[in-house]
C-alpha positions, 0 to 999 in steps of 0.5 A: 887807831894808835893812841900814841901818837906824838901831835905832829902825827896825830895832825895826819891822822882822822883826829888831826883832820878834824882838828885841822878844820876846826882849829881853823874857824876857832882862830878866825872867829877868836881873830875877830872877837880880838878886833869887837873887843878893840872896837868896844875898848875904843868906845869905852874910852871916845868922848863921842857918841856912837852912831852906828851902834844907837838903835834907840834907848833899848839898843846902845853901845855907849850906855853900856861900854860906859856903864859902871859894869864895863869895868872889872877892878879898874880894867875894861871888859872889853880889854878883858876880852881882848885878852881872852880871844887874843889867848884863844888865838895862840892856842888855835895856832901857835900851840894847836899841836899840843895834846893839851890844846883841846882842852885848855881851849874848851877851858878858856871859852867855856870861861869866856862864854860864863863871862858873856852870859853874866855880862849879857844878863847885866845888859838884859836885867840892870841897864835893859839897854842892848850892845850890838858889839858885845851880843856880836862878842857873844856869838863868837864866844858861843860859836868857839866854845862849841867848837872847842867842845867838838875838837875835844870830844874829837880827841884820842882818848888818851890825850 
């Protein structure tokens, strides 16, 4: 296999197949995770209650979109996050030629999904009060890292 091709070749190679689809499911899934996170930013901000996301005391978007750990120095984590897939969205389509894509995606995911986690334990641990739009959030974010994982590990090595 020759390792030096430029990225618009390699797109047709075996490597670039596989990038093909999984750069697919990639954008989809960082699409989506843009619109969770816009969602979750609206209700930080909404003066009203949430109904469709209050399953009882343990499962509620608005304790935990209204929280003081929704915020990160004054910025909201869902805008944050928003920030985040709308980066993983570029990368994914804009710049999926690039050599570098890969990489700077697994970068940005495993980045994201650190985030979650942490976000995830605060839910679980200090406010013991669940978000279905952020464990949604979660998923997506699991879903790319993974993804970006395979496409990386699918690369020629010499990228």
């Amino acid at each position: 296999m020759n390792h030096s091709l430029t990225p618009a070749a390699s797109m047709k190679s075996g490597a670039g197949r596989i990038a093909r689809i999984l750069l697919v499911p990639i954008a989809v899934l960082a699409l989506a995770g843009m619109i969770v996170s816009a969602v979750s930013l609206q209700r930080h901000y909404a003066k009203s209650a949430t109904s469709y996301c209050e399953f009882g005391e343990k499962f509620n978007c608005d304790i935990v979109n209204r929280s003081e750990y929704s915020s990160l120095f004054g910025i909201p984590v869902a805008g944050i996050g928003m920030a985040g897939y709308g980066l993983l969205l570029v990368l994914s389509t804009f710049k999926r030629l690039d050599d570098k894509t890969p990489t700077r995606l697994l970068m940005g995911a495993s980045i994201g999904l650190a985030f979650a986690l942490y976000l995830t334990y605060v839910e679980a641990y200090v406010l013991t009060t669940w978000c279905i739009l952020c464990l949604t959030s979660l998923a997506m974010i699991s879903l790319i890292t993974v993804l970006a994982g395979i496409l990386k590990v699918s690369q020629p090595k010499d990228s």
